[in-house]
PLY file of the C-alpha trace (Angstrom):
ply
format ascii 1.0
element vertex 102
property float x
property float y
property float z
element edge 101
property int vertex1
property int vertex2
end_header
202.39 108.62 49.43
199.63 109.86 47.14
198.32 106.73 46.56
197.64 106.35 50.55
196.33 109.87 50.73
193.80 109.44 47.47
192.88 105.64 48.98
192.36 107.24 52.50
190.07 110.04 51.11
187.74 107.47 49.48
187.83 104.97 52.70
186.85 108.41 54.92
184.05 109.00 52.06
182.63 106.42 52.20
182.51 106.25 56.09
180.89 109.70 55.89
178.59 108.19 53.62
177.57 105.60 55.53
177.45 107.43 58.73
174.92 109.72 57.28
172.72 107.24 55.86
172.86 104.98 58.85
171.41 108.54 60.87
168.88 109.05 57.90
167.80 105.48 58.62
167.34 105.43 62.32
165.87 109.17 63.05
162.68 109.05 61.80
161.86 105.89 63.36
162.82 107.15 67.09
160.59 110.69 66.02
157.81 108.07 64.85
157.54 106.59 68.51
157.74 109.71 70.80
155.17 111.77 69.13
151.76 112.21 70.89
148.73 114.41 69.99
147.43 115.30 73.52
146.76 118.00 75.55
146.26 118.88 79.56
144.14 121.16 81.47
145.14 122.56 85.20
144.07 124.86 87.31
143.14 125.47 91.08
139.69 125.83 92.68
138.82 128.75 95.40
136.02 130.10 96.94
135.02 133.98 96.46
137.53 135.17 99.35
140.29 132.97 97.34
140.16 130.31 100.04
141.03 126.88 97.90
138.13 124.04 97.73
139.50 120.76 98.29
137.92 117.98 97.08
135.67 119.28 94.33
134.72 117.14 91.42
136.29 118.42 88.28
135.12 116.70 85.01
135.88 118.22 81.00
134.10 116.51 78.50
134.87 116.53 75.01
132.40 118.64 73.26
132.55 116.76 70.25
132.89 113.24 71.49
130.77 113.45 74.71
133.67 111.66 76.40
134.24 112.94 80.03
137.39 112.98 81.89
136.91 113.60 85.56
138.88 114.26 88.61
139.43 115.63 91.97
141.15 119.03 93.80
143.78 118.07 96.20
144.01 119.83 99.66
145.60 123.05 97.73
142.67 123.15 95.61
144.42 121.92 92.43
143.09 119.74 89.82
145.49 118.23 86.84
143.60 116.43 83.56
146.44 115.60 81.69
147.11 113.86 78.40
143.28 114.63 76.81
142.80 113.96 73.61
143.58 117.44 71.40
139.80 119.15 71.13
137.24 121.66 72.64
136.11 120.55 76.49
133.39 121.94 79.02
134.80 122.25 82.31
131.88 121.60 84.64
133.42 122.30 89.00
131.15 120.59 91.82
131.56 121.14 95.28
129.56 120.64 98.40
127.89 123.97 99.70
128.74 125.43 96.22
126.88 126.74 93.08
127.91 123.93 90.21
130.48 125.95 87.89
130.11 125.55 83.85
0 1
1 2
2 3
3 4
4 5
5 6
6 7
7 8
8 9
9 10
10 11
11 12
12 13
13 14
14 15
15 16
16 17
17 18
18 19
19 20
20 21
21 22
22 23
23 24
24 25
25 26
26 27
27 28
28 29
29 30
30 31
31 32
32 33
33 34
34 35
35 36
36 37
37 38
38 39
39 40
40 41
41 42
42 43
43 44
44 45
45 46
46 47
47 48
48 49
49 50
50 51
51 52
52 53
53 54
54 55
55 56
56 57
57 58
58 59
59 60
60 61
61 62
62 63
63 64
64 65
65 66
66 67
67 68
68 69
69 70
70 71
71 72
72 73
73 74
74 75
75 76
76 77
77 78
78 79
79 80
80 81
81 82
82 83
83 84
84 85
85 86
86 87
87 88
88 89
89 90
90 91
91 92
92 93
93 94
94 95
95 96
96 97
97 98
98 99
99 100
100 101
């Protein structure tokens, strides 16, 4: 019986082994493709008596690229920029009958 028990520790080894390095293998590679570098800006647009301003034109641009990255409030006032690039951004807020916000 000790020569089953010594031959099934070396068989459940070498499994181990191979699990593990089969895991070692494959991790990095999923990591690899699910890693981003970017960023998102939010936030809501009101008026001075906290009314929101729907429809205002909402543009960051990258200060050190020049890029910008615009969009629009929805009815709630909301705007959403996501996934910018990871870096310093103007926020510049246009709206009809309203004082341009930098």
């Amino acid at each position: 019986m000790k020569d089953h028990t010594a031959l099934w520790g070396q068989v459940s080894k070498r499994l181990t082994l191979l699990t593990l390095l089969a895991a070692t293998l494959f991790v990095p590679a999923r990591r690899l493709d699910g890693q981003e570098v970017t960023a998102g800006i939010t936030g809501q647009v009101t008026d001075p008596s906290g009314a929101a301003v729907p429809g205002a034109n909402v543009t960051a641009t990258d200060t050190l690229r020049g890029t910008p990255w615009p969009t629009q409030t929805n009815a709630e006032g909301f705007y959403n920029l996501p996934r910018l690039p990871v870096g310093t951004y103007d926020l510049k807020v246009e709206a009809q009958g309203f004082q341009t916000y930098v």
